[in-house]
C-alpha positions, 0 to 999 in steps of 0.5 A: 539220305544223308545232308551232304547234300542239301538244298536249305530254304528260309522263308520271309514273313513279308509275302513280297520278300524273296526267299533265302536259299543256301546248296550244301554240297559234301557238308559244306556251304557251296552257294547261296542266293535270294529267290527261286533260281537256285537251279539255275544259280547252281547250274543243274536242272534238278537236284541229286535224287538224295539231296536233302531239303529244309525249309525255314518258315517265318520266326514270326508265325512259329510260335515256341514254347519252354515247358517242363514237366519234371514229375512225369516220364519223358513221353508223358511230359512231351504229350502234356507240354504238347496239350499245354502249348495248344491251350495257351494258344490264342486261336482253336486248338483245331485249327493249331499243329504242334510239334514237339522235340525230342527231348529225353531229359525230364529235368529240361524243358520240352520246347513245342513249336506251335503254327497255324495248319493254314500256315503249314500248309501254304508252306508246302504248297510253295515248296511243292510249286517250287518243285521242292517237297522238304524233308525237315522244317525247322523254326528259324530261331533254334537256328541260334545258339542257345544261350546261357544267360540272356538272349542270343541275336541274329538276321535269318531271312532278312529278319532279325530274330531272338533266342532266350533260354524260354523265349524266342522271338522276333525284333519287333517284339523284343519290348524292354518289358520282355528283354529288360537289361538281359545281356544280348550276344549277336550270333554271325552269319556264318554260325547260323549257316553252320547250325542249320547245315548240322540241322540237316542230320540233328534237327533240333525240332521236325515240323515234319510230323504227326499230320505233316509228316512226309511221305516216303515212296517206298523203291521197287525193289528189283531183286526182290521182285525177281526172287519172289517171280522165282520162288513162285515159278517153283511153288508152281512148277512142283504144283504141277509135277505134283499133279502130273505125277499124282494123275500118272498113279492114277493112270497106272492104277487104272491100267493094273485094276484093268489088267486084273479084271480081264484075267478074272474074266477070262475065267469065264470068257476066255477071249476078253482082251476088253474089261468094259466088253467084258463086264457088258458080257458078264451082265449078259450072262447073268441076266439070263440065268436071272441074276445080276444087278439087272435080274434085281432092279428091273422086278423091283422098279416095277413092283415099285411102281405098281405100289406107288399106283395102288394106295392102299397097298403097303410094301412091308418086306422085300428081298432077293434069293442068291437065284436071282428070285426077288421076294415081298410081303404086299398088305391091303385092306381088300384082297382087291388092292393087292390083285391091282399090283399083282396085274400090273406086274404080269401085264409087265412081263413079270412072273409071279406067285402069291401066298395069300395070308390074313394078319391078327387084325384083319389087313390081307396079306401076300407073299409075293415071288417075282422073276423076269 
């Protein structure tokens, strides 16, 4: 935003007095007037979506402070001029907001503006009722010149206000104690209009900051938005080409490896056009000449089973022959136990033979063949 255009806003310290308020239009005062009309004065509804806003509180309840901390960095001394100003403050340093300048001559002295956080507050709140959310505050003195000697004088806000080189203050507080016989220059009207329309772009202090900073409502950005909704149709659109594609390999594979296995089989079955048929063939025929992966699990889940239902009878060696044979070695206490496993196969429809054995230590052995 630029101050070419800009509402100013200077608050009295009476609560009954009418603000003060100043529309710059292109960098150069338009209109001014007293009170809270200024749209209406100014003849719009609202003001242009750039338009600036400052407000000036009170002289008289913005305390500034000079102080200069020459031995230390810049950084450093404006955190310790910020401390110091809080401490030589009457009220909680809690309940006090200080703002600093941004002063990068250590050799000159950093000025701090101190206010209560209640004052700071019920001046935003007034701008916020008044349809105002201000982008600069300013102490009303820094809108006199600074002087070089003595104090600079002028009437901001119907209140007569004083600038010395370490002093600022209003008026009434201007006792011959603190003045002496300085020298006084009165400031016209029309150089305190000047110096807060150049405010606008060079503030010389920000009350806007730290806890009262403004909040800045980022745009949308439509652009951006419809470049991200771009890329994003893209990232997805290659997602799914990447799958489809991937899923088409696999379809192809699955077509080949098919293809393969029925030219296998027709090594055997001459008329298979089916691989699943043909495989439930192949089975078939296997099974029948005692081989295949049913001719092994069938006698041995029964062989299994009737071990399992014989406890004292321990399964030490199994096997299969290429004829399909399936082999065990059965070892028991009593030759009884054995006999249980051997029943049991038979009355499963098993066929069996059985080498009976004696191991060094006493357990009875069998060598066991079963066959479907």
């Amino acid at each position: 935003m630029s101050g070419r255009d800009a509402l100013i806003v200077l608050l009295p310290e009476a609560a009954d007095a009418p603000a003060r308020w100043m529309r710059v239009i292109d960098g150069a005062l338009a209109q001014s007037g007293e009170g809270a009309n200024w749209l209406a004065a100014c003849g719009i509804a609202a003001l242009p979506d750039k338009a600036r806003v400052l407000l000036v509180p009170p002289a008289a309840l913005v305390a500034l402070h000079w102080i200069a901390h020459p031995d230390l960095p810049v950084r450093q001394g404006r955190a310790a001029a910020r401390l110091a100003a809080l401490a030589g403050s009457l009220l909680p340093a809690d309940q006090l907001f200080a703002a600093t300048d941004a002063n990068d001559d250590p050799a000159r002295p950093h000025i701090v503006a101190v206010a209560s956080r209640a004052d700071m507050q019920h001046w935003l709140l007034w701008a916020q009722h008044h349809g105002l959310d201000p982008d600069i505050i300013i102490p009303a003195p820094l809108l006199l010149p600074e002087p070089d000697n003595g104090f600079t004088r002028g009437l901001i806000a119907g209140e007569t206000v004083l600038r010395g080189t370490d002093m600022a203050l209003t008026a009434d507080m201007a006792l011959p104690a603190l003045i002496g016989d300085a020298p006084i220059t009165d400031v016209a009207a029309g150089v305190i209009e000047g110096r807060a329309i150049a405010a606008l772009d060079t503030p010389p202090i920000d009350l806007r900051q730290g806890d009262f900073a403004r909040r800045v409502r980022r745009a949308i950005d439509r652009q951006a938005l419809g470049r991200v909704a771009l890329w994003s149709g893209v990232i997805l659109f290659l997602c799914l080409a990447t799958a489809l594609v991937g899923i088409i390999k696999q379809q192809a594979d699955a077509s080949r490896l098919d293809s393969e296995s029925i030219a296998l089989a027709r090594q055997v079955l001459p008329g298979a056009t089916d691989a699943a048929q043909a495989q439930v063939e192949l089975e078939g025929r296997l099974a029948a000449r005692g081989a295949g992966g049913r001719a092994f699990t069938a006698p041995v889940a029964s062989l299994l089973a009737a071990v399992q239902d014989a406890p004292g009878v321990a399964l030490t060696s199994l096997s299969r022959d290429p004829d399909g044979m399936v082999r065990a070695t059965l070892a028991a206490a009593k030759a009884e136990d054995i006999n249980l496993v051997l029943l049991a196969l038979q009355a499963a429809g098993f066929t069996i033979t059985a080498t009976p054995s004696q191991e060094p230590g006493g357990r009875t052995l069998a060598d066991i063949t079963v066959r479907s």
